[in-house]
C-alpha positions as CSV (number, residue, x, y, z in Angstrom):
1,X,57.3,-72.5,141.8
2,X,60.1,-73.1,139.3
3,X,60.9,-69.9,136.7
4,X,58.9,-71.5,134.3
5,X,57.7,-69.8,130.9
6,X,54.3,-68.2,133.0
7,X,56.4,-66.4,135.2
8,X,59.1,-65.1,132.5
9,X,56.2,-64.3,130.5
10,X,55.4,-61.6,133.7
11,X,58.4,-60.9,134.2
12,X,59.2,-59.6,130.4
13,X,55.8,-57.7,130.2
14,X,57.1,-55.6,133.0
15,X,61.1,-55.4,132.3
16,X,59.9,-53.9,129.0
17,X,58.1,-51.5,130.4
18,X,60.5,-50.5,132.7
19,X,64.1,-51.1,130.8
20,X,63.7,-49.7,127.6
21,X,66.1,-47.1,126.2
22,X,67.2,-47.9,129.6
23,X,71.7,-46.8,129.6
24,X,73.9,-49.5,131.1
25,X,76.2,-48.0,133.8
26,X,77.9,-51.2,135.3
27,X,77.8,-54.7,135.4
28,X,78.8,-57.0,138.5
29,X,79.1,-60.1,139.0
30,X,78.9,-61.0,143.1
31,X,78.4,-64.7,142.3
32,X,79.9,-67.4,140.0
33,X,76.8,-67.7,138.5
34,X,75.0,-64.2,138.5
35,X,75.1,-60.9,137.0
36,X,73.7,-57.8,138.5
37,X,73.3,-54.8,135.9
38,X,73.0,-51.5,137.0
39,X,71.5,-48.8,134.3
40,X,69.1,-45.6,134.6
41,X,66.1,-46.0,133.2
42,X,64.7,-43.5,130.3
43,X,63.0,-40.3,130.9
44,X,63.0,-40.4,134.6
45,X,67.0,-41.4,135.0
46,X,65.8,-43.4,138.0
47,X,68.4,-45.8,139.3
48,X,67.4,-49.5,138.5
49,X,69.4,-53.1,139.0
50,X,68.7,-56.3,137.1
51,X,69.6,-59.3,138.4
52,X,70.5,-62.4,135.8
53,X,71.3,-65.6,137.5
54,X,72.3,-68.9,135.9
55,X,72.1,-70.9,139.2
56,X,71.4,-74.4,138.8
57,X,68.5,-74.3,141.1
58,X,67.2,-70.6,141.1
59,X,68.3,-69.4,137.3
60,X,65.7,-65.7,137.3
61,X,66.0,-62.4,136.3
62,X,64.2,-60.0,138.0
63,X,65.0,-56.6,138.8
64,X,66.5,-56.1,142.4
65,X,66.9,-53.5,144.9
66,X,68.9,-55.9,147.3
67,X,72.7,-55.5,146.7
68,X,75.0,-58.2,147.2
69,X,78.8,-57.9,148.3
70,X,81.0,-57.9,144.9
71,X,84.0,-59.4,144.6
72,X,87.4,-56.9,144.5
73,X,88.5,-58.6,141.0
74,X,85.6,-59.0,138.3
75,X,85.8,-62.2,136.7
76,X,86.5,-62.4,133.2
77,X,83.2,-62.6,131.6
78,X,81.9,-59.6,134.3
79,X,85.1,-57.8,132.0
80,X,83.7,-59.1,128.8
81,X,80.4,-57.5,129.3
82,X,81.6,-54.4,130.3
83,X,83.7,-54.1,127.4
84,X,81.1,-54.6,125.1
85,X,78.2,-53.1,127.3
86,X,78.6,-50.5,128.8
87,X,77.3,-47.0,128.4
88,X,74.4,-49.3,125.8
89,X,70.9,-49.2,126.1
90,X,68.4,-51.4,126.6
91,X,66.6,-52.0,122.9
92,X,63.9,-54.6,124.0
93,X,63.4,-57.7,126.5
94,X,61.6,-60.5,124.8
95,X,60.6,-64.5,125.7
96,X,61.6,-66.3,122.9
97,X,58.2,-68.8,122.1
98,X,57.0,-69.5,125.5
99,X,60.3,-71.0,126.2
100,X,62.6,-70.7,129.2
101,X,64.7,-68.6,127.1
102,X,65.0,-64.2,126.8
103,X,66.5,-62.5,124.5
104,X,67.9,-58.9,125.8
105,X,68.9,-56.5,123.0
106,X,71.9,-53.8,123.7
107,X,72.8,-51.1,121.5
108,X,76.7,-50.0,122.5
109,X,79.3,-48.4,121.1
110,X,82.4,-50.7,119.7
111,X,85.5,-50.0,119.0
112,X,85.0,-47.7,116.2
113,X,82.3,-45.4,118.1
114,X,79.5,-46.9,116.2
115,X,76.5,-48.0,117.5
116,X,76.3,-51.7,117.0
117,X,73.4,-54.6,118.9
118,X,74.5,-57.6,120.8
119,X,72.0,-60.3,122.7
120,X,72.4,-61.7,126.0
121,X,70.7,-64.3,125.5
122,X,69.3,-65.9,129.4
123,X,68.7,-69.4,129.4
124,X,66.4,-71.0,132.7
125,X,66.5,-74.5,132.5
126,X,68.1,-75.8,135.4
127,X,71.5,-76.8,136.1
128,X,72.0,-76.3,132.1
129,X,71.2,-72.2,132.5
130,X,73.3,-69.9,131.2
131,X,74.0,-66.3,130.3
132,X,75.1,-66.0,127.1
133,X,77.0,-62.5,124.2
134,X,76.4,-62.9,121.2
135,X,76.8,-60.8,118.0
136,X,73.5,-60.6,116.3
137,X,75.0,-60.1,113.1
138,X,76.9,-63.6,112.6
139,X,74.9,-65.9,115.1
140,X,78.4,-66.0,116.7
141,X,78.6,-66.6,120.6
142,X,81.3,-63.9,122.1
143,X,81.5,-65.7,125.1
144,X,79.0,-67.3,128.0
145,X,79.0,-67.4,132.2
146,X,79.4,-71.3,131.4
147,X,81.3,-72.4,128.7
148,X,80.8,-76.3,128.0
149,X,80.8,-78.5,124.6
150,X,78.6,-81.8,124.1
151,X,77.1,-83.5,121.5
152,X,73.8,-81.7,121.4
153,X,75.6,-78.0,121.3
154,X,78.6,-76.0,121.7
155,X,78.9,-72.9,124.2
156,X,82.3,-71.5,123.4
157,X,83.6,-68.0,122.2
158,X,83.6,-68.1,118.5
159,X,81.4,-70.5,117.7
160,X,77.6,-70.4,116.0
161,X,74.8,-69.9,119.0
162,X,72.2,-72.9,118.9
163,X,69.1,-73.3,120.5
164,X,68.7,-75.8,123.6
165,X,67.2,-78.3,122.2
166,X,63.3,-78.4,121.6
167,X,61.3,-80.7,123.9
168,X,58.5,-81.5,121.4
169,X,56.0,-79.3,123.1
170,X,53.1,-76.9,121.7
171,X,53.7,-73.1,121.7
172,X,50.8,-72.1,123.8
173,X,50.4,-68.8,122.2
174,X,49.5,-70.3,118.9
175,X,47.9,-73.8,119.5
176,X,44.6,-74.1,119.2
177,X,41.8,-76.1,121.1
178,X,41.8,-78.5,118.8
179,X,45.3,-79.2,119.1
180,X,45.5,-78.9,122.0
181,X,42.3,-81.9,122.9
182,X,44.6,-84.1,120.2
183,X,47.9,-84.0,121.9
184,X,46.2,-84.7,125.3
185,X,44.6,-88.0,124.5
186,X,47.5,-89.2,122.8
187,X,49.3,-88.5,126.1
188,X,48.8,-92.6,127.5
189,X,47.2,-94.1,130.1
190,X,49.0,-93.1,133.0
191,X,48.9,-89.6,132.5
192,X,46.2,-86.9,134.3
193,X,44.9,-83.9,133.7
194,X,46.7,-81.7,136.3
195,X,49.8,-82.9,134.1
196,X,49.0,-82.1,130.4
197,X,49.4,-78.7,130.6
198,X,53.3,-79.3,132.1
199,X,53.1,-82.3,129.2
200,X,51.6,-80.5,126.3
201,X,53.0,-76.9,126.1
202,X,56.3,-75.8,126.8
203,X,57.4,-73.7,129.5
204,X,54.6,-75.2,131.9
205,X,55.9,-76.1,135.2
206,X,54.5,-78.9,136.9
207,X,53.4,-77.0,139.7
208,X,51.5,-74.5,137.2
209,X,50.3,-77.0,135.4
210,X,48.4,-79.0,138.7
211,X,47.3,-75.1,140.0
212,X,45.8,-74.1,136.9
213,X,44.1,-77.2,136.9
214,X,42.7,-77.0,140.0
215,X,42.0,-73.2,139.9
216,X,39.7,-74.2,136.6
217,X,37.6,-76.0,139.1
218,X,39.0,-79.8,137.5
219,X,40.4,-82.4,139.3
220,X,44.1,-82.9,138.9
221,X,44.2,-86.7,139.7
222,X,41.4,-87.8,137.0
223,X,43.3,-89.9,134.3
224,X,43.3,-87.8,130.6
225,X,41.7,-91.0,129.1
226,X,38.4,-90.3,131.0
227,X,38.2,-86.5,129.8
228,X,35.9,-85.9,127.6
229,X,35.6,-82.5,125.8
230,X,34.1,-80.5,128.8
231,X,37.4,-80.9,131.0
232,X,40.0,-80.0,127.6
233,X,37.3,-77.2,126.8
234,X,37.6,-75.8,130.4
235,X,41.4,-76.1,131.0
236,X,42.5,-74.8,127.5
237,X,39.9,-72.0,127.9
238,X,41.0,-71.0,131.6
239,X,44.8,-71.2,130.9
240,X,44.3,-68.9,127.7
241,X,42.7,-66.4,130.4
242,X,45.5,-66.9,132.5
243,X,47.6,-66.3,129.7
244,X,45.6,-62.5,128.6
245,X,45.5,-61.8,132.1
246,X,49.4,-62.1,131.9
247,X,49.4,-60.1,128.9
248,X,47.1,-57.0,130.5
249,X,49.3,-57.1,133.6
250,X,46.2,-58.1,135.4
251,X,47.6,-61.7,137.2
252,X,47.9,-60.3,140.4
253,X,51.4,-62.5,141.1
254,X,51.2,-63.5,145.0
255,X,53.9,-65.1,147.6
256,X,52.6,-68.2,149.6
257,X,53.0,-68.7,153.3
258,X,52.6,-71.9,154.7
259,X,52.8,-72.0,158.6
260,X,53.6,-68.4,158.8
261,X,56.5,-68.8,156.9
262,X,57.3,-67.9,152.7
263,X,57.2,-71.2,150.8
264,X,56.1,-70.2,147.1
265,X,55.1,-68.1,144.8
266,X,53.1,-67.6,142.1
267,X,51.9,-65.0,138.8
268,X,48.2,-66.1,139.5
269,X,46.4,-65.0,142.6
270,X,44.2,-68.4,143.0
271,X,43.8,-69.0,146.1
272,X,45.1,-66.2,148.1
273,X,42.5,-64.5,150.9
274,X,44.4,-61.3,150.0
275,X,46.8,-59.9,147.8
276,X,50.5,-57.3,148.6
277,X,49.8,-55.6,144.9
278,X,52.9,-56.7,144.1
279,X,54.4,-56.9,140.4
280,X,56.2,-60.1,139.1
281,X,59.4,-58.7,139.8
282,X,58.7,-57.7,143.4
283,X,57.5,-61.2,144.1
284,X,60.5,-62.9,142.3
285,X,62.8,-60.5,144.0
286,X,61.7,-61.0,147.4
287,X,61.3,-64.9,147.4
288,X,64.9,-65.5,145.9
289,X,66.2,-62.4,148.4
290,X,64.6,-64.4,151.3
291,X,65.7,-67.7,150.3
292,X,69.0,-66.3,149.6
293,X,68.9,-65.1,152.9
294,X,67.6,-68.2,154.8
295,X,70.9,-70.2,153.4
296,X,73.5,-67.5,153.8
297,X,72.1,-67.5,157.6
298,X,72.4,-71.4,157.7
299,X,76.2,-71.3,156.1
300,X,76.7,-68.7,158.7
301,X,74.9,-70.6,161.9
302,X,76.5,-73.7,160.4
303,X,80.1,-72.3,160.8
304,X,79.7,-70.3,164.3
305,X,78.2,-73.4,165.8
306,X,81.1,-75.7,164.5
307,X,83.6,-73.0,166.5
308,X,81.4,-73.3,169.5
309,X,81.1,-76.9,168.9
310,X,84.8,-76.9,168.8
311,X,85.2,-74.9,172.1
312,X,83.1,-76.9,174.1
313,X,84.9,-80.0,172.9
314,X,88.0,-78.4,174.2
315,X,86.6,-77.4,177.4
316,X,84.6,-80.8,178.0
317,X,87.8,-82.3,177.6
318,X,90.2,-79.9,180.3
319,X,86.7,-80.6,182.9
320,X,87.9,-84.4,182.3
321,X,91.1,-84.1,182.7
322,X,90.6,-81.5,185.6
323,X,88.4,-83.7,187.6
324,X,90.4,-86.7,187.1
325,X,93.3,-84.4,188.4
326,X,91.0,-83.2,191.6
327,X,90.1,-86.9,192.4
328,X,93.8,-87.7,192.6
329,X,94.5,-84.2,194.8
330,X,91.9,-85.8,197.0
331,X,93.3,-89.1,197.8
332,X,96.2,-87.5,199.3
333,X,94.4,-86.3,201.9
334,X,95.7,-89.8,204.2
335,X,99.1,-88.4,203.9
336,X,98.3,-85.5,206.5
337,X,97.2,-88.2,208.4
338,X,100.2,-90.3,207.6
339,X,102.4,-87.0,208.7
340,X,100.7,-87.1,212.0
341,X,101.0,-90.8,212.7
342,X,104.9,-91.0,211.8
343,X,105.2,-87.9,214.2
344,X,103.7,-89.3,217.1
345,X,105.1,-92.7,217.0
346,X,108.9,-91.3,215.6
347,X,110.1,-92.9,218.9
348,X,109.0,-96.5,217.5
349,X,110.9,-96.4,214.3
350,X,114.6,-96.7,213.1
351,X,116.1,-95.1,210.8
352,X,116.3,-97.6,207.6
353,X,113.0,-99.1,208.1
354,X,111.1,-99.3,204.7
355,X,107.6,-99.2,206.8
356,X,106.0,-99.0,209.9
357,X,102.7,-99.8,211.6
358,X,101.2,-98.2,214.0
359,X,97.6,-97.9,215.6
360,X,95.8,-94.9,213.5
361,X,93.9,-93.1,216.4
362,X,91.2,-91.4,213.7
363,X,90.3,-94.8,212.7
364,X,91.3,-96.9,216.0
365,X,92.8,-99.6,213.7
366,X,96.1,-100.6,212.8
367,X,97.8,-98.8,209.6
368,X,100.7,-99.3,207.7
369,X,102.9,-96.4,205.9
370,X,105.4,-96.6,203.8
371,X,109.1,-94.9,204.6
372,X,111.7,-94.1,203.0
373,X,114.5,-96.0,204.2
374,X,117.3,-93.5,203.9
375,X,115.4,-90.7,206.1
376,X,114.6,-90.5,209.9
377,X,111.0,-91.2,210.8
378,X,110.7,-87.2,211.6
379,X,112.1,-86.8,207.5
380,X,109.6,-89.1,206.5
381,X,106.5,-87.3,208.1
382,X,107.9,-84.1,206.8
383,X,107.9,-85.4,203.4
384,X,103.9,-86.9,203.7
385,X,102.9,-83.3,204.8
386,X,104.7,-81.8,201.7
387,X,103.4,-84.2,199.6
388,X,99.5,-83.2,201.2
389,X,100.4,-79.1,201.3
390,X,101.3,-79.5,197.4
391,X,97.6,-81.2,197.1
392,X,95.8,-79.0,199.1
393,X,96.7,-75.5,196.9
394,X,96.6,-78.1,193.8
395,X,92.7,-78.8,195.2
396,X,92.2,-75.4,196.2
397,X,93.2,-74.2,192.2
398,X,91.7,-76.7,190.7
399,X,88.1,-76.4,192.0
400,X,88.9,-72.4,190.6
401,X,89.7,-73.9,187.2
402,X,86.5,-76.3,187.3
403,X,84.2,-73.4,188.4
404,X,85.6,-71.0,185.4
405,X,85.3,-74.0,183.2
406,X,81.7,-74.8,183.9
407,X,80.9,-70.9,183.6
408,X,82.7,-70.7,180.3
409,X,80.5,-74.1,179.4
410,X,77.7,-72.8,180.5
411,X,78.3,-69.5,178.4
412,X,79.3,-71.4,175.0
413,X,75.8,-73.5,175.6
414,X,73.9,-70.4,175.9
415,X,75.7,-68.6,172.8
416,X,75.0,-71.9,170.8
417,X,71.1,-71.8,171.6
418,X,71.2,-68.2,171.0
419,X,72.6,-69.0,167.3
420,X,70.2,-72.0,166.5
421,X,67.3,-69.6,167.4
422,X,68.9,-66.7,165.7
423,X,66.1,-65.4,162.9
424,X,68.2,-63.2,161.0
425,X,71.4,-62.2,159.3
426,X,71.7,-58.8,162.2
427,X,71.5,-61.3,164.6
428,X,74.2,-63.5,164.2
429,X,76.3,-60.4,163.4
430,X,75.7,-59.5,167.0
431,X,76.3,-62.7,168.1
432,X,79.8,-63.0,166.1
433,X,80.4,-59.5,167.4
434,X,79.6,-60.9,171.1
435,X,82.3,-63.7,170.4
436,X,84.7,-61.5,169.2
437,X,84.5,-59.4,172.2
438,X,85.2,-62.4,174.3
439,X,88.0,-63.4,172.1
440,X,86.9,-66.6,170.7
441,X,86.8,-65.1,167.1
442,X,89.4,-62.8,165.7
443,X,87.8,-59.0,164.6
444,X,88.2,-58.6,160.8
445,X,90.1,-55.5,160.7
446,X,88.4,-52.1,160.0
447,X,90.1,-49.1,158.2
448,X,91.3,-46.1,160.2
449,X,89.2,-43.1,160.5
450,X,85.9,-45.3,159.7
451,X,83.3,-46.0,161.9
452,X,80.2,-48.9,160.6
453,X,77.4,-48.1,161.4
454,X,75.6,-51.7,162.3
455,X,72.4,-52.5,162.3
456,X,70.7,-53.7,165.6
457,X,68.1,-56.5,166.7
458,X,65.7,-55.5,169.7
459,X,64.5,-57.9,171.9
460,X,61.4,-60.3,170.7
461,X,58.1,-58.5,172.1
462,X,54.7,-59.9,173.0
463,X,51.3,-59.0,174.5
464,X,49.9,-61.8,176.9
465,X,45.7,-63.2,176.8
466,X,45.6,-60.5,179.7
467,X,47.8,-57.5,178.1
468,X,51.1,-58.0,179.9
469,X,54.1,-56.8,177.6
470,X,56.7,-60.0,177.7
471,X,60.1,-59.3,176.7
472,X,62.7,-61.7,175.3
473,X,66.6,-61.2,174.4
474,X,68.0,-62.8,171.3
475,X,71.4,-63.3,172.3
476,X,73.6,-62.6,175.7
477,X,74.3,-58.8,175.6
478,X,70.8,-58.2,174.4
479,X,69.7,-60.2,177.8
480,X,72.6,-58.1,179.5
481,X,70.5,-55.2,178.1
482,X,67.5,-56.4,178.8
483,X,67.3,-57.1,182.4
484,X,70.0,-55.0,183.6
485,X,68.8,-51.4,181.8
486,X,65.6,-51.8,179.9
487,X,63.8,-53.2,183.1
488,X,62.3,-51.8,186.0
489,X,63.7,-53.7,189.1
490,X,59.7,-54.5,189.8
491,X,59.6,-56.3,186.9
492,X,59.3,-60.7,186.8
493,X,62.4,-62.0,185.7
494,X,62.3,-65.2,183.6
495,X,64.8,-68.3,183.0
496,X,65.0,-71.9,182.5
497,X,65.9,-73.8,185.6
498,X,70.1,-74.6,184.8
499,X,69.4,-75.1,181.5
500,X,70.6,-72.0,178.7
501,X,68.0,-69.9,177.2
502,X,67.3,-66.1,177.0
503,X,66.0,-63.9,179.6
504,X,62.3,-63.2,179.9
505,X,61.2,-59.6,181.1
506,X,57.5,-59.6,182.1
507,X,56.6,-55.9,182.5
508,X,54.5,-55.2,185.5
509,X,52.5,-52.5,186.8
510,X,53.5,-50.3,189.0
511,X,50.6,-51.2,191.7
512,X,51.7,-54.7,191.3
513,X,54.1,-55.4,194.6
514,X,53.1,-59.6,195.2
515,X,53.9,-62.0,192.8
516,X,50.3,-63.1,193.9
517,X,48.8,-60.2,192.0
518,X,50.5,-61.4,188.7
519,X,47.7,-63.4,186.8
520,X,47.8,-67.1,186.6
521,X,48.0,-67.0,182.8
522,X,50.0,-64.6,182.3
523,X,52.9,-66.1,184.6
524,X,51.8,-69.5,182.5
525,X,52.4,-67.9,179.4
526,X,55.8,-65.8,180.0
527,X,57.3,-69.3,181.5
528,X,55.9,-70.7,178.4
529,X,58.2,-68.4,176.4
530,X,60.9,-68.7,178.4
531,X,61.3,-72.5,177.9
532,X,60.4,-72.1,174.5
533,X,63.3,-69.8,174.1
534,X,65.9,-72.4,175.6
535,X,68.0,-75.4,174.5
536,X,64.7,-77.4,176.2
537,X,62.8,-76.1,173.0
538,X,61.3,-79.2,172.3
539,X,60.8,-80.7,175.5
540,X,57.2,-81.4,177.3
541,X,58.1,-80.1,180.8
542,X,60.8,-77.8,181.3
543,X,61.3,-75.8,184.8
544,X,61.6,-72.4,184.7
545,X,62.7,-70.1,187.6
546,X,61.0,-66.6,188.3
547,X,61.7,-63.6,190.6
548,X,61.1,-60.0,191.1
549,X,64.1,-58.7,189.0
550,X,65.6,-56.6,192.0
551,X,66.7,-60.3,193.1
552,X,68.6,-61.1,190.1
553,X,72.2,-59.7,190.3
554,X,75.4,-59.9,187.5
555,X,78.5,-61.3,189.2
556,X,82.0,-59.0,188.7
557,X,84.0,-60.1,185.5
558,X,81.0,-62.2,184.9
559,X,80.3,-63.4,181.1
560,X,77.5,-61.7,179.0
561,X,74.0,-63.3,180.1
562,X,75.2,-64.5,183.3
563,X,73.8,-64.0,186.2
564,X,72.8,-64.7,190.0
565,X,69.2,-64.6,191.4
566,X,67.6,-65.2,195.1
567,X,64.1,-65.3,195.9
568,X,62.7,-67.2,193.7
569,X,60.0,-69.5,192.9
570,X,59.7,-72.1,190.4
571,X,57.3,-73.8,187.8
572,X,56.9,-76.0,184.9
573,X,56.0,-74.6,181.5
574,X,55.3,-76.5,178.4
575,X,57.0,-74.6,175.4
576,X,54.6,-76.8,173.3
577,X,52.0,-76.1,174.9
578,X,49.2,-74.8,171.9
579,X,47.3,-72.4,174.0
580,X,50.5,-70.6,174.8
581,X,51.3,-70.5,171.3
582,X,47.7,-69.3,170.0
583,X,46.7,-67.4,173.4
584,X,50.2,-64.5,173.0
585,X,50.5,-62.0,171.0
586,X,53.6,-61.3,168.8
587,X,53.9,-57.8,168.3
């Protein structure tokens, strides 16, 4: 839903209500594009923050209870407005015509301790928003968030404020039926009525304009040249009790889910089973909060999995080179064998031969070695079995290098599924905590004498079809946690076959000693979880090992999530399977 005029129309019944006489105590600015303002509001001196952005795709105000980070030097304009704003109150918040435009008034003291107004003016129109000063008493702008100059208008300090140009469109709050009927047949063949509200009045989204529509009980794909004056009759009548409904602060404004997850919003409760009693606000605040959320989570994943990606490249590459380095160790084995042969047949050979051939006893054929022509045939053995002692401790370190290699692999794969299934902003915190600890991230430094307090995930918790509690850690000191404190040792212990995922905990009772008395579906359904919880995600078939947890053991020095387990049994679980994922619980 776009922040069309409907929703500002909301929004402005209830800042008014809220923000009036309301004294300005400080103004941020924690993005390029956004202002937070906080004030007290009249009366109660409650604390209160407004939020003004001029983003290119999510330009809103709204007033906010989620603080951002702001930067340690304001920018210029935050400066600007603090000059001039400060310590002022709030005179009245009003939509200017149904537009995508508000006009805030401020009364503040200048220069000379007299109260004097200024207008922010707050402009919503896509990547031409702005937030713009100006000085009610000349028309002249003081300065804006963007500053530009075109043909249409000029945005710069000084100069007279102008109006975004007009689109043509109706004022809604003073057209009337007959107008509206007019300007809708006029509108040309291809045009339909879920449309000619968005075409006809201004500040009408296109998705408002197809909801309404449909909420009117019309259909939104019949073409405006076959309405006749029942369908014009019925929209224009509907929309203006949308519109008094907006006025009365009766529109019930509702967030949509779609698939469990937030995709919308909207300042009409249409279609919605039930409704949070949420104001316009509330509902802009949390979807922008959320989505705001969902991409500083994706910058965040996006960067941590580059560094992993980066650390796996590097350690791919020393397994190549260290297997390429084992595979030469190995072929000098023969010159043990070599050493042995020269030895025994020493009595054959001269001094100055450049090779010999003698009969190779191991393989009961003839073989040919080379020698080195300055040394006695005794020299020359002596020099094979150097040659093989130097390869047998380079073997013997190597194959310690390849096995730290492949644990530290095996790690970085785990932390990277851990971070793609990661569902919040705590954590990846933990998770970049985790790979600070293990020193593949410096720790940003921390002052002395404070201690931050953090906030913590717990593991993912559900109820199987036959009451079992199931237990899932979200990254590798949670599964640390998990099954090495949090669990009894009687407990089923979950994990993808050699593939990385989390640990699965599958609480049992305590008159539960065989794995035999652990229901069928139950066992189906914690497998289920723990190969949906794995880098096999989206595969059909994934194996999944399971044992009593007494069995599973963590190695000394071990990394965090990795362990050893005996005793165990294993199935295949479909993570896709759709009676795992309707028959659990999530609580």
């Amino acid at each position: 839903m776009p922040f069309d005029g409907l929703t500002i129309r909301a929004v402005t019944a209830e800042l008014n209500q809220a923000l009036v006489n309301a004294r300005i105590d400080k103004i941020f600015q924690p993005e390029r594009n956004e202002l937070a303002i906080s004030m007290r509001q009249a009366g109660t001196g409650n604390q209160c923050r407004l939020l003004i952005s001029a983003d290119a795709k999510w330009s809103r105000i709204h007033l906010e209870d989620n603080k951002k980070v702001n930067p340690a030097n304001p920018p210029s304009f935050c400066m600007l407005l603090r000059k001039y704003l400060e310590g002022g109150k709030i005179k009245n918040v009003r939509q200017i015509d149904f537009e995508r435009i508000i006009h805030i008034t401020i009364e503040a003291l200048d220069d000379f301790r007299e109260w004097k107004e200024k207008i922010l003016i707050c402009e919503f129109m896509g990547r031409h928003s702005n937030i713009i000063l100006v000085n009610p008493e000349n028309d002249l702008i003081i300065d804006a968030i963007h500053r530009y100059s075109s043909e249409v208008r000029e945005v710069m300090p000084g100069k007279p404020y102008v109006k975004p140009p007009e689109q043509g469109k109706l004022n809604p709050l003073i057209t009337t039926q007959e107008e509206f009927s007019s300007r809708v047949w006029n509108l040309g063949k291809n045009s339909l009525l879920g449309s000619a509200l968005f075409q006809v009045f201004s500040g009408v989204s296109p998705a408002a304009s197809k909801e309404i529509s449909l909420a009117a009980g019309l259909d939104p794909l019949l073409p405006v040249e076959e309405c006749g004056i029942y369908e014009l009759d019925s929209l224009f009548s509907f929309f203006n009790k949308c519109l008094k409904e907006l006025d009365a602060g009766l529109s019930e404004p509702t967030l949509i889910y779609r698939n469990g997850s937030l995709s919308d919003y909207f300042p009409f409760n249409f279609h919605a089973k039930h409704n949070e009693d949420l104001s316009m606000n509330q509902v802009c605040s949390y979807f922008y909060f959320s989505k705001w959320q969902a991409l500083q989570m994706d910058s965040i994943r996006s960067k941590y999995q580059r560094l992993i990606k980066d650390f796996l490249d590097k350690a791919n590459k020393k397994r190549f080179h260290q297997e390429g380095d084992l595979q030469n160790a190995y072929k000098n084995e023969k010159y043990k064998i070599w050493g042995e042969l020269l030895t025994s047949y020493a009595h054959t050979i001269s001094k100055g031969d450049t090779q010999a051939t003698v009969h190779n006893y191991y393989t009961d054929s003839p073989e040919t070695i080379e020698l080195d022509a300055r040394f006695l045939p005794i020299q020359n053995a002596q020099r094979y079995f150097h040659i093989y002692n130097k390869s047998r401790r380079a073997i013997l370190i190597l194959e310690k290098l390849l096995e730290q290699n492949a644990a530290e692999i095996e790690y970085l794969e785990s932390v990277s599924v851990s971070l793609s299934q990661a569902e919040s902003l705590t954590e990846i915190a933990e998770i970049a905590d985790e790979l600070a600890k293990e020193g593949y991230i410096k720790r940003k430094g921390q002052k002395a004498g404070k201690k931050i307090e953090k906030e913590h995930s717990l593991p993912r918790r559900y109820l199987s079809s036959d009451g079992f509690e199931m237990l899932v850690g979200r990254n590798n000191r949670q599964n640390d946690m998990l099954t090495l404190k949090l669990s009894d040792r009687n407990d089923l212990w979950l994990h993808t076959k050699n593939i990385p995922g989390a640990h699965v905990i599958l609480r049992l009772d305590k008159n539960i000693r065989s794995i035999d008395q652990v229901p069928e579906k139950t066992l189906e359904e914690a497998a289920a979880l723990a190969a949906y919880f794995s880098k096999a995600r989206q595969s059909d078939k994934v194996p999944v090992d399971y044992t009593f947890r007494y069995n599973v053991k963590k190695p000394g020095g071990a990394k965090p999530g990795m362990v050893i387990y005996d005793n165990y049994w294993t199935v295949m679980a479909d993570p896709q399977s759709q009676s795992f994922l309707g028959g659990i619980l999530n609580v």
